[in-house]
C-alpha positions in Angstrom: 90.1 163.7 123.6 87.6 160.7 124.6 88.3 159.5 120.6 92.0 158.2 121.5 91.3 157.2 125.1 88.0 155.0 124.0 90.7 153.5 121.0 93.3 152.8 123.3 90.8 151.2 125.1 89.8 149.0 122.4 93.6 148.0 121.8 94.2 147.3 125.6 91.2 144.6 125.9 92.1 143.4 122.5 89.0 144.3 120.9 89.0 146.9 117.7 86.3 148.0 115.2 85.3 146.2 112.2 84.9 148.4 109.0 81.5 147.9 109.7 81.3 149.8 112.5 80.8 146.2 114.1 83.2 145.8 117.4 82.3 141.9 117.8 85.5 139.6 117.1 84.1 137.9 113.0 84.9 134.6 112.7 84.3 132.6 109.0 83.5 128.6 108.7 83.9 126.8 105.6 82.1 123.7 105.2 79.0 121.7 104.9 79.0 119.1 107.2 78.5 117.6 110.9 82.4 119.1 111.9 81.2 122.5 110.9 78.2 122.7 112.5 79.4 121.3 115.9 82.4 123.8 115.3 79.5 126.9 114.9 77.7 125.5 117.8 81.2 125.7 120.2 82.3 128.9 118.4 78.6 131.0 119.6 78.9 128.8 122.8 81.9 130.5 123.5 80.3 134.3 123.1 76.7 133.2 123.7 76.3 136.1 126.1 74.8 139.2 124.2 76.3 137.8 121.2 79.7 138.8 121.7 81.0 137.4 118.5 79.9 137.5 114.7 80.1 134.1 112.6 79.9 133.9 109.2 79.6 130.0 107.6 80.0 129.5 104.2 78.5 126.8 102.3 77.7 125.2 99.3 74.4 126.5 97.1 72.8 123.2 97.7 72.9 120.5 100.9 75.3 117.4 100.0 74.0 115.3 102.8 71.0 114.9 104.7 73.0 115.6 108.3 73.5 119.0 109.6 76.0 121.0 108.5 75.1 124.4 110.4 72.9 126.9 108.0 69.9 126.3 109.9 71.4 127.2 113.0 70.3 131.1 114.4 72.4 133.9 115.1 74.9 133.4 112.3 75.0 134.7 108.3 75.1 131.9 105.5 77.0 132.7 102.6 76.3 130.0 99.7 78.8 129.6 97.4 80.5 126.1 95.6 83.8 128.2 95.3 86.3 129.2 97.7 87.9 132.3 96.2 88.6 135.8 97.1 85.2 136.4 95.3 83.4 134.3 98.0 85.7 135.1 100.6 84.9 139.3 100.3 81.3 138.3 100.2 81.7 136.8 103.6 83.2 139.9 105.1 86.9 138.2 105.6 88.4 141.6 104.9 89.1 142.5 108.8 87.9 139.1 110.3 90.0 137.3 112.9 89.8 134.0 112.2 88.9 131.7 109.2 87.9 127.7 109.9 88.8 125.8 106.4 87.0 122.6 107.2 86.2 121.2 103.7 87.0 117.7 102.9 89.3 118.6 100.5 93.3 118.7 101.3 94.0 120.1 98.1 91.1 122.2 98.0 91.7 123.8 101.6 95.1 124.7 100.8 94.1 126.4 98.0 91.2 128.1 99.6 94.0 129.3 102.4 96.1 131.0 99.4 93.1 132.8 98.4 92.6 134.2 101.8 95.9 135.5 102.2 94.9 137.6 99.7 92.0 138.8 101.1 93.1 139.3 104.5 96.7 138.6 105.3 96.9 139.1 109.5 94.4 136.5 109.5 94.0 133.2 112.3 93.8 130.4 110.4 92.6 127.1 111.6 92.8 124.1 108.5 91.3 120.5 108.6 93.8 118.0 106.4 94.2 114.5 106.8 97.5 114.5 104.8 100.4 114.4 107.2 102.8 116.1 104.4 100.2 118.5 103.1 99.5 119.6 106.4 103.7 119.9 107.5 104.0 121.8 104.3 100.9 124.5 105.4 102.4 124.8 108.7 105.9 126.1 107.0 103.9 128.4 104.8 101.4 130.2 107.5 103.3 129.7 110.8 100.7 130.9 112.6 98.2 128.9 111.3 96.5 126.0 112.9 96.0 122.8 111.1 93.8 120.0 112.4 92.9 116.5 111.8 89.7 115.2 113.0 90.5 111.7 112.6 93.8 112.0 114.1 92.3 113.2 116.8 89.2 110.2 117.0 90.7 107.1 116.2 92.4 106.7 119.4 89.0 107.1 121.3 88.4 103.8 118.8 91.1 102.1 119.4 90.5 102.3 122.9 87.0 101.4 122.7 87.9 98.7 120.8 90.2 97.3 123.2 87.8 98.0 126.4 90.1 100.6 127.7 90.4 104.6 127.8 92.4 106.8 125.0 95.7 106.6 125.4 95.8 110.5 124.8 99.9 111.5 125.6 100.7 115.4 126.2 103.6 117.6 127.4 102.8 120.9 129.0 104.9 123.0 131.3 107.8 120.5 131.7 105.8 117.8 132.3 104.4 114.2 130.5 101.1 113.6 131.3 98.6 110.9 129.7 95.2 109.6 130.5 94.6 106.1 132.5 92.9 104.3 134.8 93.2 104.7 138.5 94.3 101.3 139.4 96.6 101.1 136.8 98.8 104.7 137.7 100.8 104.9 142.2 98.5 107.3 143.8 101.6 109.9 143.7 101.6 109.9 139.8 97.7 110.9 140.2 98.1 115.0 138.8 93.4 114.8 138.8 90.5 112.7 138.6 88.9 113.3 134.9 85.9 110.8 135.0 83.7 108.3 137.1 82.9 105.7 134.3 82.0 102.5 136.3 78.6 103.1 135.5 78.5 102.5 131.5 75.5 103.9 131.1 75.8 107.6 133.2 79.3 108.8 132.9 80.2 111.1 135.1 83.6 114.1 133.9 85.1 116.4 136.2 83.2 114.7 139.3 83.5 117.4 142.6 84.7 114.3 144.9 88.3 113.9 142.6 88.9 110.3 144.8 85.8 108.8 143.4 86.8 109.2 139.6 88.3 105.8 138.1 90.0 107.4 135.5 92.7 110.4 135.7 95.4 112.6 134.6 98.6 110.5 135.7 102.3 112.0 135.4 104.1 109.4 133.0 106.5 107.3 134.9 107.6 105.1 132.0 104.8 102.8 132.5 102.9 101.6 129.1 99.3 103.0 128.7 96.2 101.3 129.2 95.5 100.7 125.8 99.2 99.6 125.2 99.0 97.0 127.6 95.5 95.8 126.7 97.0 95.5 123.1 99.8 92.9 124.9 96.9 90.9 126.2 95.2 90.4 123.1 98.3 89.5 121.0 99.5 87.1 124.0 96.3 85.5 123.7 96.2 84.5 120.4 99.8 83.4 120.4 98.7 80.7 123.0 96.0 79.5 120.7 96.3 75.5 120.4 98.2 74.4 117.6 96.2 71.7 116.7 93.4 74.6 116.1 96.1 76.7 113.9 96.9 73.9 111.6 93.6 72.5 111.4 92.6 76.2 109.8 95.5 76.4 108.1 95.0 73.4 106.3 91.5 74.5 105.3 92.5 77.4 104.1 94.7 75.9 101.6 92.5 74.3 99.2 88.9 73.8 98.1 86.7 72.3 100.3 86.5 68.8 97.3 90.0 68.7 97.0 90.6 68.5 100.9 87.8 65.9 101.4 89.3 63.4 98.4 93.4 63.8 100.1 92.1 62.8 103.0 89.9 59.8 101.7 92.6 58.8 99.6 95.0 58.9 102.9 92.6 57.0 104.6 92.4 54.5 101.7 95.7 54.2 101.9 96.2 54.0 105.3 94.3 50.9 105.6 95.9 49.1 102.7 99.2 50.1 104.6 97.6 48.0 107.3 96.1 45.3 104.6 100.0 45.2 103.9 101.7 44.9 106.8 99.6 41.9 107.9 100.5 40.8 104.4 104.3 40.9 105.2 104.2 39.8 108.6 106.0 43.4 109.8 105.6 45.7 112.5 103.7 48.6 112.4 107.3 51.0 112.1 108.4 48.8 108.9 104.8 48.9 107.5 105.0 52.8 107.7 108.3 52.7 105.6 107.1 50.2 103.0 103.8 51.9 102.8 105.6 55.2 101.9 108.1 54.0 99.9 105.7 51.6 97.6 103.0 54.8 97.1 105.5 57.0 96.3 107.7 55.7 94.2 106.5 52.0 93.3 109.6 50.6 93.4 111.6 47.1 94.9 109.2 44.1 93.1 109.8 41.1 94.0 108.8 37.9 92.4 109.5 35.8 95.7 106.9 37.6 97.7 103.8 36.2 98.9 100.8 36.8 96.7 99.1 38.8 99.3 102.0 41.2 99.6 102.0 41.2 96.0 98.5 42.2 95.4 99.2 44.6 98.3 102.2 46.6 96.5 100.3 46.9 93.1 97.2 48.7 94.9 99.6 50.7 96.6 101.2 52.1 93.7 97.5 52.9 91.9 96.6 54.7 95.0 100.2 56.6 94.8 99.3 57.4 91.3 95.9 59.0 92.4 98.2 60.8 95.2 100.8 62.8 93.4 98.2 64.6 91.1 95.7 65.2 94.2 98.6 66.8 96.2 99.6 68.5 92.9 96.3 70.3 91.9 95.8 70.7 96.5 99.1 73.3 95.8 97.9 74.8 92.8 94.7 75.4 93.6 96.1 76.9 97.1 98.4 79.2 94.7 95.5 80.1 93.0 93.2 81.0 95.6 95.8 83.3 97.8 96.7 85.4 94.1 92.6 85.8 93.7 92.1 86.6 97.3 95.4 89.6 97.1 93.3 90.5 94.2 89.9 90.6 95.3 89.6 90.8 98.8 88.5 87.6 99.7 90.0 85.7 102.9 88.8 82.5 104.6 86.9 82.7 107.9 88.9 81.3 109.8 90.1 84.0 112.3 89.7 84.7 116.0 90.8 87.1 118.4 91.1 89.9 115.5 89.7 93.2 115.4 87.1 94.5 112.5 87.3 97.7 111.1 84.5 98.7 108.4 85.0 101.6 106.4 88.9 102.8 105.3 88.2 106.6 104.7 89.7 109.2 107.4 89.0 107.4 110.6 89.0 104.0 109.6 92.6 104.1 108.0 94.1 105.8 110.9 91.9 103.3 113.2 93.5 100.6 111.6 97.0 101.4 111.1 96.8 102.1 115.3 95.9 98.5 115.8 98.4 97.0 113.4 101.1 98.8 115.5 99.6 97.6 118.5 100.0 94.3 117.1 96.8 93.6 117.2 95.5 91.2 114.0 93.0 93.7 112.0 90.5 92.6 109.0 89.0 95.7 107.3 86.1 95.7 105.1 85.1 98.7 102.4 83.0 98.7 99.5 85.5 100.1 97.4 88.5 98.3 96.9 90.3 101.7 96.0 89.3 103.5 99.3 91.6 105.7 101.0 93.1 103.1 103.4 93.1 100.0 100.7 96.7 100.9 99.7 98.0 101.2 103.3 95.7 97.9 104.3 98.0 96.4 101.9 101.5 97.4 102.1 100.4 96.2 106.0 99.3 92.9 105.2 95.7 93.7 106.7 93.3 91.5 104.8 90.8 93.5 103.3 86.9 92.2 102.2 85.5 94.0 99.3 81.7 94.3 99.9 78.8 95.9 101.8 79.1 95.7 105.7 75.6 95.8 106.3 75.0 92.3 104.8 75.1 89.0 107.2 77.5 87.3 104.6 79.9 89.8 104.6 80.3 90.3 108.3 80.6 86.3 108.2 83.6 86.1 105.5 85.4 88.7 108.5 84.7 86.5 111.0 83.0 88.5 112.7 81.6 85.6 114.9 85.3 84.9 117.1 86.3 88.6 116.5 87.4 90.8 119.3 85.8 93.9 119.0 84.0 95.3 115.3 84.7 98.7 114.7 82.3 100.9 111.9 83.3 104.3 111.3 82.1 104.2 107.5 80.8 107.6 105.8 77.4 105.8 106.1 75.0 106.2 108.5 72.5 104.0 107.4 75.5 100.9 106.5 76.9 101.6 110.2 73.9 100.8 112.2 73.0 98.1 109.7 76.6 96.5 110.4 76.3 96.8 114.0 72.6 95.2 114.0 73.7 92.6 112.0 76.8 92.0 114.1 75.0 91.7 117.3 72.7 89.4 115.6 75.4 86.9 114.8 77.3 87.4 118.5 75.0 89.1 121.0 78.0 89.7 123.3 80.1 91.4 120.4 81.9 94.5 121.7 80.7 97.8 118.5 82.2 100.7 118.6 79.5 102.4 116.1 80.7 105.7 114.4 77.6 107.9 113.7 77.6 111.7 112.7 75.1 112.9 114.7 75.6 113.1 118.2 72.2 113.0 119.7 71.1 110.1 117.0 74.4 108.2 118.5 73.3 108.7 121.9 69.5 107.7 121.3 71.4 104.5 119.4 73.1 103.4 122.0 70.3 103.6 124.7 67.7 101.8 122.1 69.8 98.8 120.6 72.1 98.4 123.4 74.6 99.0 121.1 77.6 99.8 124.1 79.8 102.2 122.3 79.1 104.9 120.1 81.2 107.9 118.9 80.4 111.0 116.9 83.8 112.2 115.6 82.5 115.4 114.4 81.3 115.9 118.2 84.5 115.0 119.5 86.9 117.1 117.4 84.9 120.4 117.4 85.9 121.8 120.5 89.6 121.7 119.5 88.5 123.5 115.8 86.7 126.1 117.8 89.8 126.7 120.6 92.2 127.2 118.0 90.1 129.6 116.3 89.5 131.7 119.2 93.5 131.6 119.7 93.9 129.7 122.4 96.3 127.0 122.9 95.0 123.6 122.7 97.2 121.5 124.6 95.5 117.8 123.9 92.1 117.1 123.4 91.1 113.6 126.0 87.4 111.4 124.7 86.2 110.1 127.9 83.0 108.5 126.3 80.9 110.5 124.2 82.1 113.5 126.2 85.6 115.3 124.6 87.6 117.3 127.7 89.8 119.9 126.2 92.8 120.8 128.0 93.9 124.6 127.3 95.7 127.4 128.6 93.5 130.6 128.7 95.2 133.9 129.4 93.7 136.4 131.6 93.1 140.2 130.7 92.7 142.9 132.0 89.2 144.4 132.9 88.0 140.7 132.4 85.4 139.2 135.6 88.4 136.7 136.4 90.5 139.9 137.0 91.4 140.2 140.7 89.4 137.3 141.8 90.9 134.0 143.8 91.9 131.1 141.6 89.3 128.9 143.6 86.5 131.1 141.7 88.2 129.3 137.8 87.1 125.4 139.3 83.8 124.3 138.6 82.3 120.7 139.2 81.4 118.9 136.0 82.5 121.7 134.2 85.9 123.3 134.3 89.2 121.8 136.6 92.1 123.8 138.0 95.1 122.1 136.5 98.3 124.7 136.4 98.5 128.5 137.4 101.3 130.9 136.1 102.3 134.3 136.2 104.3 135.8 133.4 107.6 134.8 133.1 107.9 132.0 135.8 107.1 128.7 135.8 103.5 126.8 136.2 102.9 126.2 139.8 100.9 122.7 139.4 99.9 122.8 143.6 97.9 125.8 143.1 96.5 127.8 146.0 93.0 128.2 146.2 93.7 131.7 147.5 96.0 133.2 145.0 94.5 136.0 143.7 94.3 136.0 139.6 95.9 138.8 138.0 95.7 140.1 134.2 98.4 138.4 132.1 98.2 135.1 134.2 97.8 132.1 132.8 95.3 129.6 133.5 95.9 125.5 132.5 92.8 124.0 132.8 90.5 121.1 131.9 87.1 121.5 131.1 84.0 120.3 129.1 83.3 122.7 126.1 80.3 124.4 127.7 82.6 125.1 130.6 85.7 126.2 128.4 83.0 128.7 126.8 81.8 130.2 129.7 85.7 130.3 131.1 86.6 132.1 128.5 84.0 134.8 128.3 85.7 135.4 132.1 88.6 135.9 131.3 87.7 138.0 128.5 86.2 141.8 128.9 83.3 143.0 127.7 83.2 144.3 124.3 82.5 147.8 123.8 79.3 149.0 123.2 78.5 149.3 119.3 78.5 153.3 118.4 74.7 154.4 117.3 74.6 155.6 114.0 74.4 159.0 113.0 70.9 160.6 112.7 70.8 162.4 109.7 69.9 166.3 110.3 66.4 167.4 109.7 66.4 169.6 106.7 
């Protein structure tokens, strides 16, 4: 009789016994680099308590970068395998797992990797990382309850903000209503749903402060208003519309022909300005008559006449040589112009002439989405890559963004973007090394530039930013995990807000029974710094978003929060029973 009441048990908390006698919840990661790590990290985070979950990462025999990629880290099994097959996926112990994290850079590849896991274990949670749009719409069709990510989707907006000087403009709807993320000053006080951040101090940001009136950034209920970053966007764009025209067609002009061919038009103008001059005295005209004869003898050399004085004579045949030199200068000036925009479509190259733009180094993942944002922002982009067929170059230009074939990392480079008048320079390359050499450079040419610097590791970004000065810097592997490792535990992820280098998840957690939540008031869910109280509902009625401290949590409520990953981690082990303690195994009878 205790056999079916300890299994029913099992199935009312949710937890059941793993074919190796194992009751822990098994998770399996696929990949090899810093997303997969950070993901591991969140994932034993989240059941760091006695080890309350199993995790099983799976990568390749041998490391293909020098950052981490999470088979160092304790507590977990490595599997090493180049091939993601039912072969692999056995190995791994998938058979029986609850969830499986594809998070390969490889579309194609983690598709087919999710095929072969059907196979293996069909009931299974999967969570995929595609950048592809269609691939990913197509996965979703095929595995309904499948979760498919995109890291960069979810980073480039924390650029583009950056980039502009203002927060994400992260938009969600949850529970009937729209909320999004802005500054206080910028949101009525009514609109105000929390405080999220205290970030006047650059240097010490503060999230989920315990005083809510002193944070400067918060969760607003949209009114219709634009965002932050929308409107900072309108600023730039209005800005360089009121550039002086002079200025304009001054660089326009430059940018037309050579540099030889410019400097002998305008001698020869000049040349012929003053015999213009030379000839109106000749003729005894004013200076609106000389203008007319002046034109119409260089340009066509027409009307002699015998009876003129000498003077004007003499006058009209040195006007008609200098026409003759003219025509071909202004000829070979269009040509050459011709020339130069069909080898700069070709190759890359632009003039420097720009100001008021935004640079964006690197056109892989983050860099293409980074830039396409921008561009529909309205905001003037020029992106550089080293490879002129990198993932963004097609997009870059069937937008019209100019794009500089070449290393960022070198001064001449960084020059041909103008990166000296530039609004903000972006580097979110695959390079460690060529970003911080970009941004160095950069801020050697204009010490006040705004960088947003993308690097992989999250501690070497922060020790970055402190030691160079270097105001921005983003981790996008750092940012994204959380939202890998929420979807992999089940939970709904409703939007995932960068406030900094910090990444607030907002998510509705369930409470079951027998869990430490269970029975407790919901003022015991709120912690400072860590974890903020956003919506309470029961089952079957509607969020109540003006929750009483008071109300006492029940099992099968459900708890919208916001929170910090260490403080989603330790909400969810409370809401969450205990797992069952592991069965010893059978001593063998003494013979």
């Amino acid at each position: 009789m205790a056999e079916p009441l300890r299994d029913r048990a099992r199935r009312a908390t949710g937890w059941r016994l793993r074919g190796n006698g194992d009751p822990r919840p098994h998770y399996v990661v696929c990949g090899s680099d810093p997303l997969a790590y950070w993901v591991v990290r969140a994932l034993l985070g989240s059941g760091s308590s006695a080890g309350r979950i199993r995790v099983t990462l799976v990568v390749p025999e041998r490391r293909r970068s020098e950052g981490p990629d999470g088979r160092d880290l304790q507590g977990i099994e490595v599997v090493r395998a180049d091939r993601l097959d039912e072969s692999t996926f056995r190995r791994a112990g998938l058979a029986g797992a609850d969830g499986l994290a594809l998070l390969r850079q490889d579309d194609v590849g983690n598709m087919h990797a999710t095929l072969c896991a059907q196979e293996v274990e069909p009931r299974l949670r999967l969570v995929v990382r595609m950048f592809n749009t269609s691939l990913a719409n197509g996965l979703r069709q095929l595995f309904p309850d499948s979760a498919v990510l995109s890291d960069a989707s979810m980073a480039a907006p924390a650029f583009v903000a950056a980039a502009l000087g203002e927060v994400a403009p992260t938009h969600f709807r949850h529970a009937g209503r729209t909320l999004y993320v802005a500054r206080r000053a910028d949101v009525r006080p009514d609109d105000v749903v929390c405080g999220l951040a205290v970030t006047t101090d650059p240097d010490l940001i503060r999230v989920l402060p315990a005083d809510e009136e002193s944070a400067d950034v918060v969760l607003a209920e949209a009114t219709g208003q634009p965002a932050g970053t929308e409107l900072a966007a309108r600023r730039l764009v209005r800005a360089r519309r009121r550039r002086r025209p002079f200025a304009v067609l001054v660089r326009a002009v430059r940018s037309f022909a050579t540099r030889k061919i410019g400097i002998a038009v305008l001698l020869l103008l000049g040349v012929i300005a003053t015999l213009g001059w030379l000839n109106a005295r000749a003729a005894h005209v004013d200076w609106a008559d000389a203008l007319y004869l002046t034109l119409v003898t260089t340009l066509s050399g027409q009307d002699p006449d015998l009876a003129k004085p000498v003077a004007a004579q003499v006058m009209q045949v040195v006007l008609n040589l200098a026409g003759l030199a003219l025509i071909p200068l202004i000829t070979a000036a269009v040509v050459d112009g011709i020339v130069n925009a069909r080898l700069a479509l070709h190759s890359g190259r632009i003039q420097p002439d720009r100001t008021g733009h935004v640079v964006v180094v690197g056109l892989g993942n983050i860099g293409t989405r980074v830039m396409a944002q921008l561009h529909d922002f309205g905001v003037e982009v020029v992106a550089i890559d080293r490879d002129p067929d990198a993932r963004g170059a097609a997009l870059a230009h069937r937008l019209g963004v100019p794009l500089i074939v070449g290393d960022a990392g070198l001064e001449e480079t960084l020059r041909a973007a103008s990166v000296a008048t530039c609004q903000a320079l972006v580097v979110v390359s695959t390079d460690d090394g060529t970003n911080l050499r970009a941004a160095l450079n950069a801020r050697a040419i204009d010490a006040d530039l705004p960088v947003v610097l993308r690097l992989f590791d999250g501690d070497f970004a922060e020790r970055i930013q402190k030691a160079f000065g270097i105001g921005i810097s983003r981790s996008v592997s750092y940012l994204a995990a959380p939202a890998f490792a929420v979807a992999l535990l089940d939970r709904a992820v409703v939007a995932t807000i960068p406030v900094g280098r910090h990444a607030l998840l907002v998510t509705e957690v369930p409470v079951v029974a027998g869990s430490p939540l269970d029975g407790r008031p919901l003022a015991a869910v709120a912690r400072p710094g860590e974890v903020r109280l956003l919506a309470h509902s029961r089952p079957g009625r509607k969020a109540d978003w003006s929750t009483d401290p008071r109300v006492v949590i029940q099992a099968g409520d459900r708890l919208t929060v916001v929170a910090r990953r260490a403080g989603l981690s330790a909400l969810l082990r409370e809401t969450t029973p205990l797992p069952p303690p592991v069965p010893p195994a059978p001593r063998e009878a003494p013979e």
